[in-house]
C-alpha positions in Angstrom: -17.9 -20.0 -0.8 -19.8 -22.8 1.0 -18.5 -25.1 3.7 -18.4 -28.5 3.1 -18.3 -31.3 5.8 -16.4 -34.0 5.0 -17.4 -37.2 7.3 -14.3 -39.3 8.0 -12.9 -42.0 10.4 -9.5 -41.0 12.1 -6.7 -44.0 12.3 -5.2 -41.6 15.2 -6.2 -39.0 17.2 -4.3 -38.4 20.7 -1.7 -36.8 19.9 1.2 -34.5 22.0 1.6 -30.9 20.4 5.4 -30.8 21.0 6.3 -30.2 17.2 7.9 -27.2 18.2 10.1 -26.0 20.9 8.0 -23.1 21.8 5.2 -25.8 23.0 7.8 -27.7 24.7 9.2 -25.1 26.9 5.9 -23.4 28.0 2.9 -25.7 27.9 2.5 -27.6 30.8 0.2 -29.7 29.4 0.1 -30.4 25.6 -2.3 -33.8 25.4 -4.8 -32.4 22.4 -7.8 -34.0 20.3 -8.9 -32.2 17.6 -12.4 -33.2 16.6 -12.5 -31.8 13.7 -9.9 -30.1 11.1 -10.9 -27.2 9.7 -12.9 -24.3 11.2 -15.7 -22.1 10.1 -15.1 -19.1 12.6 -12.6 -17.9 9.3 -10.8 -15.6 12.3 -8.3 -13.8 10.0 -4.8 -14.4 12.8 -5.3 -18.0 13.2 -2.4 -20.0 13.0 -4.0 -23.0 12.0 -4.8 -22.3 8.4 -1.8 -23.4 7.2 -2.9 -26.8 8.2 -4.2 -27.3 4.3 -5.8 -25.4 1.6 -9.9 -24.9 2.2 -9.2 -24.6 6.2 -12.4 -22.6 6.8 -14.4 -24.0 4.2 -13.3 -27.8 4.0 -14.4 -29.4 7.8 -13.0 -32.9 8.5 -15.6 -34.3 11.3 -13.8 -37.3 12.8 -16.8 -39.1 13.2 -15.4 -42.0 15.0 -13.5 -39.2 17.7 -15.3 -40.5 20.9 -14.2 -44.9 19.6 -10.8 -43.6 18.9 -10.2 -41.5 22.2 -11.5 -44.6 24.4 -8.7 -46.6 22.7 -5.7 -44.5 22.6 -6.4 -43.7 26.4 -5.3 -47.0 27.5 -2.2 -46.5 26.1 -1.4 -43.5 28.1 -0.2 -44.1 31.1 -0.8 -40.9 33.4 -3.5 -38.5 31.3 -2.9 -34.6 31.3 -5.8 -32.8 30.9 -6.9 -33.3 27.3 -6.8 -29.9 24.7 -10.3 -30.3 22.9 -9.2 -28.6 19.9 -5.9 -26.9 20.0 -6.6 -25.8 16.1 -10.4 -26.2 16.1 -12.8 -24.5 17.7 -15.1 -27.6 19.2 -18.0 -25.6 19.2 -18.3 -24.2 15.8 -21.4 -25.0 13.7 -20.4 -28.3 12.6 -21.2 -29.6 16.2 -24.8 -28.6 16.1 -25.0 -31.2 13.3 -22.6 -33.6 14.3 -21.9 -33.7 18.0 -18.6 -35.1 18.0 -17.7 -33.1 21.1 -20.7 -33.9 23.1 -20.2 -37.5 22.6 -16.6 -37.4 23.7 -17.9 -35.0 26.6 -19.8 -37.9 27.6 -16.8 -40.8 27.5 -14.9 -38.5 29.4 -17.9 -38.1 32.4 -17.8 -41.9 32.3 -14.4 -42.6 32.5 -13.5 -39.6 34.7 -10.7 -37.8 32.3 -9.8 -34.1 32.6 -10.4 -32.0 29.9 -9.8 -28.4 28.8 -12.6 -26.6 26.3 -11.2 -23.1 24.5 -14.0 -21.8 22.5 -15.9 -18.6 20.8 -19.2 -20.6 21.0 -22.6 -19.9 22.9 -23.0 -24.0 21.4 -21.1 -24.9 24.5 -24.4 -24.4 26.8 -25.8 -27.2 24.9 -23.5 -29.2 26.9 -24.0 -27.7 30.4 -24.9 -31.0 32.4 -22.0 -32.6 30.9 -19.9 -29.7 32.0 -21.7 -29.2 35.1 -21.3 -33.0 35.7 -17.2 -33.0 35.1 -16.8 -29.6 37.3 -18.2 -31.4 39.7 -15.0 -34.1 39.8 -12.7 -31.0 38.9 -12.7 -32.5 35.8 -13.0 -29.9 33.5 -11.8 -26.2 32.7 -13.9 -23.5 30.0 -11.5 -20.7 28.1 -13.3 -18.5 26.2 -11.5 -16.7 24.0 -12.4 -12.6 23.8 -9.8 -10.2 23.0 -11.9 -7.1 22.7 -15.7 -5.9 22.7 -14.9 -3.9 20.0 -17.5 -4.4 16.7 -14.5 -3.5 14.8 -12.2 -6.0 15.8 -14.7 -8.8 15.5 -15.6 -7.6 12.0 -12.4 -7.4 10.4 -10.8 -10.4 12.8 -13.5 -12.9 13.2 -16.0 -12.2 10.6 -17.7 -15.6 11.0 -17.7 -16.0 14.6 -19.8 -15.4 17.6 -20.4 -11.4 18.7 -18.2 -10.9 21.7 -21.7 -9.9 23.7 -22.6 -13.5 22.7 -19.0 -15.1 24.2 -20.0 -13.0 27.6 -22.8 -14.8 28.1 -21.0 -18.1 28.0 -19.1 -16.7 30.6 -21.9 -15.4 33.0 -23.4 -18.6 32.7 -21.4 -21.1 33.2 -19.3 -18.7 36.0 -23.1 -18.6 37.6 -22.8 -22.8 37.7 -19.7 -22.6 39.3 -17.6 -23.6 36.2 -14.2 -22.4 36.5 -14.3 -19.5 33.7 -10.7 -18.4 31.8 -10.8 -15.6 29.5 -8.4 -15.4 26.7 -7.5 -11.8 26.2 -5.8 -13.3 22.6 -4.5 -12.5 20.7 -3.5 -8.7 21.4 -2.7 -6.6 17.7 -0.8 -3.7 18.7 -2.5 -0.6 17.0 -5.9 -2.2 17.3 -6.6 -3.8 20.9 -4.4 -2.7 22.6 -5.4 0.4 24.1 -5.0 0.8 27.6 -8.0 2.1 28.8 -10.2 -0.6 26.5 -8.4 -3.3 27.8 -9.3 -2.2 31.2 -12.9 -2.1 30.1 -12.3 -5.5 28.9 -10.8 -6.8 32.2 -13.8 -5.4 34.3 -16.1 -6.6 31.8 -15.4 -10.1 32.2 -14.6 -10.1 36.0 -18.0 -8.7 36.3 -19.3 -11.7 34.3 -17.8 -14.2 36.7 -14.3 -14.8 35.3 -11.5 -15.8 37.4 -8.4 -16.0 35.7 -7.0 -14.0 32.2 -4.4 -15.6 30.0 -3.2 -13.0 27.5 -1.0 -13.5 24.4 -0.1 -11.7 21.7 -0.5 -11.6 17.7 2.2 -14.1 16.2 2.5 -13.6 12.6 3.4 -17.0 9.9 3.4 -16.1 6.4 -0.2 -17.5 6.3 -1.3 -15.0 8.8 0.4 -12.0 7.4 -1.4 -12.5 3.8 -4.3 -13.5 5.9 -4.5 -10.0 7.5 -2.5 -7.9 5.2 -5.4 -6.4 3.6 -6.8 -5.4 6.8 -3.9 -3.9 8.4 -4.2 -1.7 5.0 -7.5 -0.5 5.5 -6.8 0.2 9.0 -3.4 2.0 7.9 -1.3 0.8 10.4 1.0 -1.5 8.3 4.0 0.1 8.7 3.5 0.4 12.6 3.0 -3.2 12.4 6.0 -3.9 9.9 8.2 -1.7 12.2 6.7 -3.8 15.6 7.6 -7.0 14.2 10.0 -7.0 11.1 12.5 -4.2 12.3 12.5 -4.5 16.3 10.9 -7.4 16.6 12.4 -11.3 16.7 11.4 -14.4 15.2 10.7 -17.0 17.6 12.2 -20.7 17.9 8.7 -22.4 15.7 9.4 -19.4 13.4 6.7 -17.1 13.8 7.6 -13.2 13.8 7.0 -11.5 17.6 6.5 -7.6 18.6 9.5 -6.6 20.0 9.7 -7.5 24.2 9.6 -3.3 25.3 6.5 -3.8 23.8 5.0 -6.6 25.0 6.5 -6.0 28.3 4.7 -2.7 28.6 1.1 -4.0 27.5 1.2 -7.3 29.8 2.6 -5.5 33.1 -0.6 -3.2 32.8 -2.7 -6.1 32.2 -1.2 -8.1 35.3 -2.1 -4.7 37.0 -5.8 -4.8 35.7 -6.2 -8.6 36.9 -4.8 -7.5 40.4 -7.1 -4.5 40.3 -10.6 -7.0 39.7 -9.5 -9.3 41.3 -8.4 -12.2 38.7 -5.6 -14.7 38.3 -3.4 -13.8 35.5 -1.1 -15.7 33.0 0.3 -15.3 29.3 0.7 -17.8 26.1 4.5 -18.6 25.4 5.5 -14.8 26.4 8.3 -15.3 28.9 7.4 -12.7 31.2 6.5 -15.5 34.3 6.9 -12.5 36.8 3.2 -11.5 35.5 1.8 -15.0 36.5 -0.3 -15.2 39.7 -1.6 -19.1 38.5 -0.5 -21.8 35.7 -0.3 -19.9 32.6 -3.9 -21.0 30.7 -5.6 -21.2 34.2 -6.3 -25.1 33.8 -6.4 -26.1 37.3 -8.7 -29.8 36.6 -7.0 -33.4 37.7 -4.3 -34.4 35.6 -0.6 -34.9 34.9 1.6 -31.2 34.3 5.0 -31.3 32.9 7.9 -29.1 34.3 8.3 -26.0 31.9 11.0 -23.3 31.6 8.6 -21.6 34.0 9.6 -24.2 36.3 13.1 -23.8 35.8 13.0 -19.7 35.7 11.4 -19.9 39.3 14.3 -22.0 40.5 16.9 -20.3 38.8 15.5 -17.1 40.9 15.6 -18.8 44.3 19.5 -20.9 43.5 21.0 -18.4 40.9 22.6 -20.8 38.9 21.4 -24.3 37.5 23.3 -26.6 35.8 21.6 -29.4 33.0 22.8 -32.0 35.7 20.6 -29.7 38.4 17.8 -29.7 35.6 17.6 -33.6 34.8 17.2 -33.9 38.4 13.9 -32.5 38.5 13.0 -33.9 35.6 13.3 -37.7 36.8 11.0 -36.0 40.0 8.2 -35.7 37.7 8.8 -39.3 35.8 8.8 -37.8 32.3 9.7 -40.3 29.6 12.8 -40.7 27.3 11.8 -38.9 25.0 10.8 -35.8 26.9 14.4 -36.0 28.6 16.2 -36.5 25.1 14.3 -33.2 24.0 14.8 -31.3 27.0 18.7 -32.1 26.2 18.8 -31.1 22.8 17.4 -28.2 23.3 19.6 -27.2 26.5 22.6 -28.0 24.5 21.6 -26.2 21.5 20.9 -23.3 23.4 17.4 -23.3 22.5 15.3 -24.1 26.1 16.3 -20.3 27.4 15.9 -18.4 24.6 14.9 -15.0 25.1 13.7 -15.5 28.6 14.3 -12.3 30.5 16.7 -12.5 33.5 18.2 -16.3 32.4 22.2 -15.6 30.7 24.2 -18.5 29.9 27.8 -18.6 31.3 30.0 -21.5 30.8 27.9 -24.5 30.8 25.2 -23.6 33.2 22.8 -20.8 33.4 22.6 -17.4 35.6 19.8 -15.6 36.9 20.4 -11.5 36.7 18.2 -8.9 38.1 
């Protein structure tokens, strides 16, 4: 099937991913522009493709991204460093064409905003002195995302997207500019990257190519992923491994997608946390829970910018007071100035239960919460 672009001018564009609680509790910063809808790496886990039918061969290009961006902005009152694609990969082939992302590269240069970039793209070196020019303010942080170096994986995972060999050269290049360099070791499919010693080849890999911080996540399966990948977990006979992992012992999670079960995931990210140690890298994980693992914030974004307080926040208190009450949790909340709305989430979703769950360590009892070693 061919891709088609389809040109269009966006009423709205700014917009806060808090849809779901599981963005809410973990993502310190949740500001996203997605330049285009629609994406033509076709990787087989993503959980975007639900988004609407045609995902990877329909491309919206927002043409008018950029005018759009420079409005909304003035609305916003204190800017956290802006996602470039939370669903999209910025970089994929329609930017050759189009350069939507350069030109909003450029608007944010000019008007000094902080920006994150997460991409699969060697495209992204067209860019260098704008990236070169926002580093420079601490303006801007580069995630690329490679979870393995394995032919296999990419040709049954992410059959239309850059080699891996090409994604490591992103990395040695803009590490050798002094770009601050995240790898995103995502997402992990038990029975397929998970391998202890490849993942260590991985992690020393990428630390030799200049990166300095790992975030790594695991496979979260929607009903659009699971027909997505089903016929590839056939071929590589390990469907009821997975079916076990994630049906049977697993959980679903608050935004409803099905997770390995945490022995699992436990096991996998402590050796990981090891490996970071070992090479010498920072180390975080995507909406996992496991914050004893973290050495930095959680995606590594460390440009200007407003953060919001996270359950991490809250799990590191709770280990130094024991106990915290929503009374003690509003507190901090009104230190960091968050609006009305945040707060009335934050509520709901204390009262329902909700903000906690399936954090290790954090029990409710009564109407406060208990940290338990």
């Amino acid at each position: 099937m061919t891709v088609k672009y389809v040109p269009k001018r966006t009423k709205k564009i700014l917009h806060y991913i808090d849809r779901t609680p599981e963005v809410f509790r973990f993502c310190p910063h949740r500001l996203v522009a997605n330049l285009y809808i629609g994406c033509e790496f076709m990787c087989k886990y993503c959980f975007a493709q639900a988004i609407k039918q045609n995902y990877f061969y329909e491309i919206q290009v927002r043409i008018n991204a950029a005018e759009r961006i420079e409005k909304e902005l003035q609305r916003i009152r204190r800017i956290q460093p802006i996602n470039l694609g939370s669903a999209t990969d910025p970089y994929q082939p329609a930017e050759k064409k189009f350069e939507i992302t350069r030109k909003v590269l450029e608007l944010f240069d000019k008007k000094n905003i902080p920006c994150f970039i997460v991409t699969k793209s060697p495209l992204i070196l067209r860019d260098l002195d704008l990236i070169k020019s926002l580093s420079r303010k601490h303006l801007i942080t580069v995630q690329v995302t490679l979870p393995s170096m394995e032919s296999n994986f990419h040709t049954f995972f992410e059959p239309n997207s850059p080699p891996p060999e090409k994604r490591l050269e992103i990395i040695r290049e803009l590490s050798d500019e002094g770009i601050p360099i995240v790898v995103r070791i995502q997402p992990i499919i038990p029975f397929v990257n998970d391998r202890l010693e490849k993942l260590e080849e991985l992690v020393d890999t990428i630390a030799n190519a200049g990166a300095r911080h790992i975030v790594a996540g695991f496979l979260r399966i929607s009903l659009a992923v699971w027909d997505s990948i089903l016929p590839i977990l056939e071929k590589l006979e390990i469907i009821d491994k997975i079916k076990e992992l994630y049906f049977i012992s697993g959980r679903v999670d608050s935004a409803g997608y099905f997770i390995a079960n945490n022995v699992y995931r436990y096991s996998v990210l402590k050796h990981l946390f090891s490996l970071s140690k070992k090479y010498k890298l920072t180390f975080g994980t995507c909406k996992e829970g496991f914050f004893e693992f973290h050495t930095s914030r959680c995606s590594g974004v460390i440009c200007k910018g407003f953060y919001v307080v996270t359950v991490e926040t809250f799990w590191r208190l709770l280990r130094v007071k024991g106990k915290l009450t929503l009374e003690d949790a509003l507190r901090v909340i009104k230190q960091y100035g968050l609006s009305k709305k945040f707060v009335s989430t934050f509520v709901d979703l204390w009262k329902k239960e909700i903000y906690f769950e399936n954090i290790p360590n954090v029990m409710k009892k009564d109407d406060y919460y208990i940290y338990v070693n």
